[in-house]
C-alpha positions as CSV (number, residue, x, y, z in Angstrom):
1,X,131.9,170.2,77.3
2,X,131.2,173.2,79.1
3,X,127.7,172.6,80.8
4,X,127.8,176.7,81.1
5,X,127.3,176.6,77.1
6,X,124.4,178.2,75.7
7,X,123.5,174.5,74.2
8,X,120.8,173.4,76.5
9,X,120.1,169.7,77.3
10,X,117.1,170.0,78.6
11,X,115.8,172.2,75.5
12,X,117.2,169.7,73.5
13,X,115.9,166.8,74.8
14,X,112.1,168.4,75.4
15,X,112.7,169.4,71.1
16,X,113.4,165.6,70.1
17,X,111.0,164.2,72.6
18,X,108.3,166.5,71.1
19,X,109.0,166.0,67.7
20,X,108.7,161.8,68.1
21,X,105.7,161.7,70.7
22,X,103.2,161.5,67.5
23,X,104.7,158.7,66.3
24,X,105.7,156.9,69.2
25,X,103.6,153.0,70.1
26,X,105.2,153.5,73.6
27,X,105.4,157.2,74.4
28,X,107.0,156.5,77.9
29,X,110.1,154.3,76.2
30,X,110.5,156.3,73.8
31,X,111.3,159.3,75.8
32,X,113.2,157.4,78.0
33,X,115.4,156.1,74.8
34,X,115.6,159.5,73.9
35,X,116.8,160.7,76.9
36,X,119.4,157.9,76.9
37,X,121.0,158.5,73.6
38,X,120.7,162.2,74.3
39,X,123.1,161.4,77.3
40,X,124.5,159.1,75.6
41,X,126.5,161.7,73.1
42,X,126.4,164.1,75.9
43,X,128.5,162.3,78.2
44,X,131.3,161.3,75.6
45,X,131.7,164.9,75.3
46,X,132.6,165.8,78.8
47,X,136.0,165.2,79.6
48,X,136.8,162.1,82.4
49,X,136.9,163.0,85.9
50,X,134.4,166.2,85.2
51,X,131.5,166.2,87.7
52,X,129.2,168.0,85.3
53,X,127.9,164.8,83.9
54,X,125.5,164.9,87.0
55,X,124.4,168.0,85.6
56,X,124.3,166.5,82.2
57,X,121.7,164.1,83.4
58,X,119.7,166.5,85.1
59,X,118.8,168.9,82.8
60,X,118.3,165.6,79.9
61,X,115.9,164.2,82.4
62,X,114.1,167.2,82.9
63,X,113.9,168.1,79.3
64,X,112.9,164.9,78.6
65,X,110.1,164.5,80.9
66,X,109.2,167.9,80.1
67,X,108.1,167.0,76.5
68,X,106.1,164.0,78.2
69,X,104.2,166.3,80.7
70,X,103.1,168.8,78.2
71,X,101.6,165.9,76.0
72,X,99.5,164.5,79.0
73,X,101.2,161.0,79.0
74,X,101.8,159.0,82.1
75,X,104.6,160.5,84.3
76,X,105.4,157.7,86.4
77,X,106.0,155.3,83.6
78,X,107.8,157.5,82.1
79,X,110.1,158.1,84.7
80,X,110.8,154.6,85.4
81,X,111.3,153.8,81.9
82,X,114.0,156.8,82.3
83,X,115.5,155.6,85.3
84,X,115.7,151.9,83.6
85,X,117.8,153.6,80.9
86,X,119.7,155.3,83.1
87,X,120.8,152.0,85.1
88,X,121.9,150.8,81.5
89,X,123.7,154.2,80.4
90,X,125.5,154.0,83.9
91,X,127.0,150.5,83.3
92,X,127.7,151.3,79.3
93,X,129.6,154.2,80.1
94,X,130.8,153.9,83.4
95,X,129.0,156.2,85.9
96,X,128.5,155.5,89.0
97,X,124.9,153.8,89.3
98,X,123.7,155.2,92.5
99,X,125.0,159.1,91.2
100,X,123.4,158.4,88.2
101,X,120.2,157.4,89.6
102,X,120.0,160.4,92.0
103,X,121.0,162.7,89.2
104,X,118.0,161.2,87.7
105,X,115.7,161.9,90.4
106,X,117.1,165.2,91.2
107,X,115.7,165.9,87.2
108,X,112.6,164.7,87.9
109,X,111.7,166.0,91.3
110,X,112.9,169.4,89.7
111,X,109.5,169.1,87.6
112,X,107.7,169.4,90.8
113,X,105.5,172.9,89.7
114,X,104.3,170.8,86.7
115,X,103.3,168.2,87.8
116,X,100.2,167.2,90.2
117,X,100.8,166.5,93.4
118,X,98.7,163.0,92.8
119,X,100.7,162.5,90.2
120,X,103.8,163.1,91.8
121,X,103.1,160.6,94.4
122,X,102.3,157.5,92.0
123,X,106.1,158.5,90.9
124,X,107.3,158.4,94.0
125,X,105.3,155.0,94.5
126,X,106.6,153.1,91.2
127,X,110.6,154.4,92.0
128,X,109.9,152.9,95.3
129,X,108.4,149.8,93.8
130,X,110.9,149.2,91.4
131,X,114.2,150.3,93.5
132,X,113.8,149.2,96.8
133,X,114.0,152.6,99.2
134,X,114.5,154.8,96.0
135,X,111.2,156.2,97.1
136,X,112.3,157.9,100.3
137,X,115.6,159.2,98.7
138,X,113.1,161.1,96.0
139,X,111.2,162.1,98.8
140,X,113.9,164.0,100.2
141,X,114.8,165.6,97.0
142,X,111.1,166.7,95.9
143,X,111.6,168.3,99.9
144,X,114.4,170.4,98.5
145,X,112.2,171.9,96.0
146,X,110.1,175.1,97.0
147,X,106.7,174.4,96.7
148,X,104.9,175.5,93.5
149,X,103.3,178.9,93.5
150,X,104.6,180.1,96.9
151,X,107.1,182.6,97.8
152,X,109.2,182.0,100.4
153,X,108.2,184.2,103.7
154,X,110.6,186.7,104.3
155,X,112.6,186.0,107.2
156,X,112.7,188.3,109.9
157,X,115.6,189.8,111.5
């Protein structure tokens, strides 16, 4: 699967997240789950040895989340959730764990300019909580993201 296709992931996932939220008891699993079997599918598709699965994951987990945001429920849960699942698609499908958890994070630290910075932080907190050091390594990528809002200054020569 050519990740350069005009099929999105994340548009897709944010669509089927959307479209369940109303009906959802847990509105945190369930986009977690969907962002699992999204992957799920997704990954199947891509041939073995291609490195775009990384990319795979990031744009699912961003799409995912997305759909979460924009209906006001809890982030961080959410994101654990999603991280829980991704641990379990890892394993299923044979990913490396770690990759697949930074891919993850890289997703969700992408989300930066929508998401509070108070909010952001009980993310970190919970990924630290729940994976031991995770917390600094999201940290680090959330560092790589421009800041919402600002330009960059124009370097001078």
């Amino acid at each position: 699967m050519d990740m350069e296709d005009p099929f999105k992931i994340s548009q897709l996932t944010k669509e089927l997240v959307a479209s369940e939220l109303k009906n959802a008891t847990d509105p945190c699993l369930l986009t977690a789950q969907t962002i699992r079997k999204t992957l799920t599918v997704t990954i199947k598709a891509i041939p073995a040895g291609d490195p775009s699965w990384k990319t795979a994951i990031e744009d699912a987990v961003r799409g995912g989340l997305q759909g979460l945001i924009l209906a006001d429920f809890d982030v961080a849960k959410g994101g654990i959730y999603t991280l829980r699942e991704l641990t379990n698609l890892a394993q299923d499908v044979g990913l490396d764990p770690m990759e697949t958890l930074l891919s993850g994070m890289r997703g969700m630290a992408s989300l930066k300019r929508l998401i509070p910075p108070e909010r952001m932080d009980a993310l970190r907190l919970k990924i630290d909580q729940e994976y031991h050091g995770a917390g600094e390594a999201f940290s680090a990528l959330l560092s790589q993201v421009p800041d919402p809002g600002r330009a960059p200054r124009p370097t001078r020569a």
